[in-house]
C-alpha positions in Angstrom: -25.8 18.7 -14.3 -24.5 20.5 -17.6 -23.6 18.4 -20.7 -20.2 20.1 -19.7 -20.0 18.1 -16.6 -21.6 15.1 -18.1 -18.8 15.0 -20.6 -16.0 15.8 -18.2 -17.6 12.4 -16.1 -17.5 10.3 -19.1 -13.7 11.2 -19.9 -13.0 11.0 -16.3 -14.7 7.3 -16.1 -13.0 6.7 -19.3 -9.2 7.3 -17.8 -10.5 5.2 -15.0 -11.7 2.4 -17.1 -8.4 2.7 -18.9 -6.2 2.5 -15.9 -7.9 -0.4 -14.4 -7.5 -2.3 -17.2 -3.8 -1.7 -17.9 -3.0 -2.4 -14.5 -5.4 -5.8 -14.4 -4.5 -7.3 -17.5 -1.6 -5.6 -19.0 2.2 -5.0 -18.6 2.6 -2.9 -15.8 5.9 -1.5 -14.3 7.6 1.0 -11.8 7.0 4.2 -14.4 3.0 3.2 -14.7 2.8 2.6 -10.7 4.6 6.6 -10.6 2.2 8.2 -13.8 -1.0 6.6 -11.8 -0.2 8.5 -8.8 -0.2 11.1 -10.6 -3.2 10.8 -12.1 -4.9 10.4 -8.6 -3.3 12.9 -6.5 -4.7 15.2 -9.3 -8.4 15.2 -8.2 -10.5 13.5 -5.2 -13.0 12.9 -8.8 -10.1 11.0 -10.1 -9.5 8.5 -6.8 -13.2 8.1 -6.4 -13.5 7.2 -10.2 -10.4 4.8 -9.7 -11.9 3.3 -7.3 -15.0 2.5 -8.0 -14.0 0.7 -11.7 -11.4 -1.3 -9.6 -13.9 -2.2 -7.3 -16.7 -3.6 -10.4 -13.8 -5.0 -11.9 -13.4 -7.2 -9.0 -17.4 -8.0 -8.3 -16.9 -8.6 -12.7 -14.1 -11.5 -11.5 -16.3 -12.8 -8.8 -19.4 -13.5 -11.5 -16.6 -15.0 -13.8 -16.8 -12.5 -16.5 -13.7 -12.3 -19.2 -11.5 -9.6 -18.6 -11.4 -7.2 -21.4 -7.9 -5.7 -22.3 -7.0 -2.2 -22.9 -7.3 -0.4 -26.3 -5.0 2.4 -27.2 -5.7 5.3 -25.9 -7.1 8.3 -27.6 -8.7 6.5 -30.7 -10.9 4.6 -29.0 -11.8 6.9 -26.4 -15.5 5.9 -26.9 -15.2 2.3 -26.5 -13.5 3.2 -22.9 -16.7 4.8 -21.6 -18.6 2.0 -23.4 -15.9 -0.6 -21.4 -17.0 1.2 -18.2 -20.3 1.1 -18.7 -20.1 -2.2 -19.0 -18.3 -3.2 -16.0 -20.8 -1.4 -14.3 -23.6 -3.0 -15.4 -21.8 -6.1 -14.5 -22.0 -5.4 -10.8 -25.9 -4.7 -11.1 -26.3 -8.2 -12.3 -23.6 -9.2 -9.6 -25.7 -7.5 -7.0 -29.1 -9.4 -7.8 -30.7 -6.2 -10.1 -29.9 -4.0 -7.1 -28.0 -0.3 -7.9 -24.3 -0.7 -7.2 -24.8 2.4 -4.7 -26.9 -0.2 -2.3 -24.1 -2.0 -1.6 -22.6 -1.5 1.9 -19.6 1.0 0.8 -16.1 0.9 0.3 -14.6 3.0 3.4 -10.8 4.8 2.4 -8.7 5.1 5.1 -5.7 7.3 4.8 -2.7 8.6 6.6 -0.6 12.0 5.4 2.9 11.9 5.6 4.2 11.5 8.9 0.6 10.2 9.9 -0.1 7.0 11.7 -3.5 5.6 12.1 -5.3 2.6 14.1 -8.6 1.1 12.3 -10.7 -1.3 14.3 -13.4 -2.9 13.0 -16.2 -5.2 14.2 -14.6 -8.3 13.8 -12.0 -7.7 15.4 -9.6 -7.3 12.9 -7.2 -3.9 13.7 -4.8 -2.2 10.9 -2.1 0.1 11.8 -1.5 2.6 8.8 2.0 3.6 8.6 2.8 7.3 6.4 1.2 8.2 3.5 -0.3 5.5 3.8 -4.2 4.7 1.6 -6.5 1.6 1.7 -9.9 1.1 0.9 -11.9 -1.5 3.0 -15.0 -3.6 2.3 -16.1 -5.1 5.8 -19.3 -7.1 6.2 -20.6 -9.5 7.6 -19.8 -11.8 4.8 -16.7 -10.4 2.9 -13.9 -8.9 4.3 -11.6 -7.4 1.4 -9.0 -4.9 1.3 -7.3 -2.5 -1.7 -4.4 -1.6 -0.7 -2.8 1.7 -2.9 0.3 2.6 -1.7 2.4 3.1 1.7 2.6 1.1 4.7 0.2 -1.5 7.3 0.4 -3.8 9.7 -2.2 -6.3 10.1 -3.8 -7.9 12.9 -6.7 -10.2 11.7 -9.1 -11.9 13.2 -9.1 -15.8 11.1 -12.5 -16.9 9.9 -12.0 -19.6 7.9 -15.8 -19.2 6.4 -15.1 -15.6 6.1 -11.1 -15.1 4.2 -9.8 -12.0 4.9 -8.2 -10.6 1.5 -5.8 -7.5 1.2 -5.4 -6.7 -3.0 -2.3 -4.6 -3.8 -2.2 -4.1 -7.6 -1.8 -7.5 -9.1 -1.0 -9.7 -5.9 -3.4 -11.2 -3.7 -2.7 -11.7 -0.3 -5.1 -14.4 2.3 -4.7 -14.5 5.7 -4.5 -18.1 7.1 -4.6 -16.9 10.8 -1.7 -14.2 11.1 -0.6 -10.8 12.1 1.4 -9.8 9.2 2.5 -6.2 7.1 2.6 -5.1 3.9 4.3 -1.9 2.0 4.0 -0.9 -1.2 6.2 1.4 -2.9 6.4 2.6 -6.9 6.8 -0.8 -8.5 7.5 -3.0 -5.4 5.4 -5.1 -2.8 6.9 -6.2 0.5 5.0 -8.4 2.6 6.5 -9.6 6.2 4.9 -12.2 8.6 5.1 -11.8 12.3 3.1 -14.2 13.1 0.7 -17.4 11.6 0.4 -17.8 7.8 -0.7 -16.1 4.5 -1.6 -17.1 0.8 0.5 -15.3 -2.0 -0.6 -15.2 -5.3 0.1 -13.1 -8.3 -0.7 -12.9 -11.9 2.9 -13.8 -12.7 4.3 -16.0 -9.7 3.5 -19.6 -8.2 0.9 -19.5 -5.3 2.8 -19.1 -2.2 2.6 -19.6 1.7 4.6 -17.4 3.7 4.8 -18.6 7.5 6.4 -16.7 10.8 9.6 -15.1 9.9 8.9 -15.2 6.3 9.4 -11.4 4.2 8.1 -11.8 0.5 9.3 -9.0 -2.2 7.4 -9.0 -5.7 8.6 -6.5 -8.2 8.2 -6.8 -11.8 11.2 -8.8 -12.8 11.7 -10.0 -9.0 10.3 -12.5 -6.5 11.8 -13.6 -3.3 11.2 -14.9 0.1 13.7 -14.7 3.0 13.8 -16.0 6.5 14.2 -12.5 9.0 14.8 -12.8 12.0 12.6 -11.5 15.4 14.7 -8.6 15.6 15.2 -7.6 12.0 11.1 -8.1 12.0 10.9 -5.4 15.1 13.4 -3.0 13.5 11.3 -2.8 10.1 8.2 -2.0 12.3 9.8 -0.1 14.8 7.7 3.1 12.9 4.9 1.9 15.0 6.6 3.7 17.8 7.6 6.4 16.0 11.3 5.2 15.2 13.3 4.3 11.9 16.4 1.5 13.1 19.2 1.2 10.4 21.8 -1.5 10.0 24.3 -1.0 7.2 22.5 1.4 5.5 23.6 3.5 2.9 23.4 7.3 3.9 21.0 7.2 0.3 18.8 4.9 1.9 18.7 6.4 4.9 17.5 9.8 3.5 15.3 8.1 1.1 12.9 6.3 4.2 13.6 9.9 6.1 11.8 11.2 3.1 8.5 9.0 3.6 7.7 10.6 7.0 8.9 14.4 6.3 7.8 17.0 4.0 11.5 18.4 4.5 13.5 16.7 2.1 17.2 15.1 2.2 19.1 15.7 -0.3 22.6 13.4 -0.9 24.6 15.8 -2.9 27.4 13.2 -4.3 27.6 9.5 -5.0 30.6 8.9 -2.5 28.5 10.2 0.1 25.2 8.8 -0.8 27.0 4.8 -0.5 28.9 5.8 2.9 26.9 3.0 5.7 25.4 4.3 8.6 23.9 1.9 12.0 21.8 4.2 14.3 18.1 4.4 15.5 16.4 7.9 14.6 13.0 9.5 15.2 11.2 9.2 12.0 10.1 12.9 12.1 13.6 14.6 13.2 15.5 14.2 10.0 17.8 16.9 11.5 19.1 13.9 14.1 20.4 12.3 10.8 21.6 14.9 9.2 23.6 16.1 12.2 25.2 12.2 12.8 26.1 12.4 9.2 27.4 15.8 10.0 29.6 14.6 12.9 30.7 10.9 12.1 31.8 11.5 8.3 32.7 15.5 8.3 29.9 15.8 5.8 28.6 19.4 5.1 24.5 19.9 5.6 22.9 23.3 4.6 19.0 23.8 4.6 17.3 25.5 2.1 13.6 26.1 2.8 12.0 22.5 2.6 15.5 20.8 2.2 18.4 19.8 3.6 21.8 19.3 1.2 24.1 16.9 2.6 27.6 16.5 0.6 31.4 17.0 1.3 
C-alpha cells in the first residue's frame, strides 16, 4: 500500500475515532444523527471504519477502560489516530493477546429502501428488517449483541438467561427478558414497542427501565416516554411486515413522510393547510400513487409528478 493510502486510512480511522466518541460520551442531537449519515453513506471505507471503532469501543467498556472524550477537531487531528490506536489495542488485550481480526466477525445486515429481510440465526433468534433498514450482529455461542444504525426491526428472540441478548442503538441499551419486541430508529429518535414478554431499557441519560406487553418506549434527546398501545394499534405499526402502512388520524404530512421511507419516488405536501388535513386509510407501502389519488379524490387536492416526485397542493 502507498503512504498515500496509508495516510488516507489514518484520517479515515481518525473521523471514525472522532465520531464514536462524540456519539459515546458527548452531546449528541437530531443534526449529528443526520451529518453521521452522511458521513457513512459516503464510502463502504467509512461504514467499515465506523464500525469497527464502535465495536472496540464496546470490547474497551467490557474490560472497564475510561472512556476518553472528544477533542476538537482539526487541531488535534494526530491525537485522534493516536485515540484509535489505542482503542484498538484495547481489544488485543480484551481478546487474550489474540489480533482483533480472530475474533468471530461482526455480520451487517441491510435492507434498501422498500426492502424487507428475514435473519435467522442458530439460536433461534429471527429479525425481520423493515426499509432501509442496517444492523450489525455479533452471534456466538457466548455473546449475542446487536448494533442497530438506523431504520426498522422486529425481534423474535430466543431468552437465555446465561446468554442476554443485547440490541445497542446509539446511546440506549436494550435487554431482552424473554420477548418478541421492535425497534425503529429515525434521525434523533428511538422507538421501541413490546408485543410480547419483557425488555431492559437503559440510557446514558434516563432511569433503567422495564417495558412489558403493550408497552411503546420513545427516547429522543429532550424526550422520554412510555405508553400503553393497544393489540391493534401494535398490529397497525407492524402491519409493514405484510407489506401495508394503516393510518389513523394522520396528517396528510405524516402520511407522505412514512410513504417516503419505502419509495425512492418522493411526496411532496406543497402547502401547510394541506400538509395538517387528517387522513384514516390502509395503503400498500410501495404504491404511493394509492395515496396520492385518495388525497386527490377525498380533499380536491391537485397531484402532478415530476420525474421522482409527486406534488400534492390545492
Amino acid at each position: 500500500m502507498s503512504e498515500a493510502a496509508k495516510s488516507a486510512d489514518r484520517d479515515i480511522d481518525a473521523d471514525a475515532a472522532a465520531w464514536v466518541i462524540k456519539r459515546r460520551d458527548g452531546e449528541w442531537n437530531a443534526a449529528d444523527d443526520e451529518s453521521l449519515a452522511r458521513w457513512l453513506d459516503e464510502s463502504w471505507a467509512h461504514r467499515v471504519a465506523y464500525w469497527r471503532m464502535d465495536a472496540m469501543w464496546d470490547e474497551a467498556d467490557r474490560l472497564g477502560v475510561l472512556q476518553l472524550r472528544e477533542p476538537k477537531r482539526g487541531r488535534f487531528r494526530p491525537l485522534l489516530v493516536k485515540i484509535a490506536a489505542g482503542i484498538a489495542a484495547l481489544a488485543l488485550i480484551g481478546a487474550g493477546g489474540a489480533y482483533w481480526s480472530a475474533r468471530p466477525a461482526v455480520k451487517t445486515y441491510a435492507t434498501a429502501v422498500g426492502g424487507r429481510e428475514l435473519v435467522s440465526f442458530e439460536d433461534g433468534t429471527k429479525i425481520e428488517l423493515n426499509t432501509d433498514t442496517v444492523l450489525r450482529a455479533y452471534m456466538t455461542s457466548g455473546e449475542r449483541k446487536i448494533w442497530f444504525d438506523r431504520g426498522e426491526a422486529y425481534f423474535q428472540v430466543k431468552h437465555d438467561a446465561a446468554h442476554p441478548f443485547v440490541v445497542i442503538a446509539g446511546r440506549q441499551r436494550i435487554t431482552d427478558l424473554g420477548t418478541k419486541f421492535f425497534i425503529r430508529r429515525d434521525a434523533g429518535e428511538l422507538k421501541v414497542g413490546l408485543v410480547e414478554g419483557r425488555v431492559e431499557l437503559a440510557s446514558a441519560r434516563h432511569a433503567e427501565t422495564t417495558l412489558t406487553h403493550g408497552e411503546e418506549a420513545t427516547i429522543a434527546p429532550n424526550r422520554f416516554s412510555v405508553v400503553k398501545k393497544t393489540a391493534k394499534d401494535l398490529a397497525n405499526e407492524l402491519s409493514w411486515r405484510r407489506g401495508f402502512l394503516v393510518f389513523r388520524h394522520a396528517t396528510l404530512a405524516e402520511v407522505a413522510a412514512e410513504f417516503n421511507r419505502y419509495n425512492r419516488q418522493k411526496i411532496v405536501i406543497g402547502d401547510p393547510a394541506a400538509a395538517e388535513t387528517t387522513i384514516d386509510g390502509t395503503f400498500l407501502s410501495n404504491d404511493p400513487g394509492a395515496f396520492t389519488d385518495a388525497a386527490q379524490t377525498l380533499f380536491g387536492l391537485s397531484v402532478r409528478t415530476r420525474a421522482n416526485t409527486i406534488l400534492v397542493s390545492r
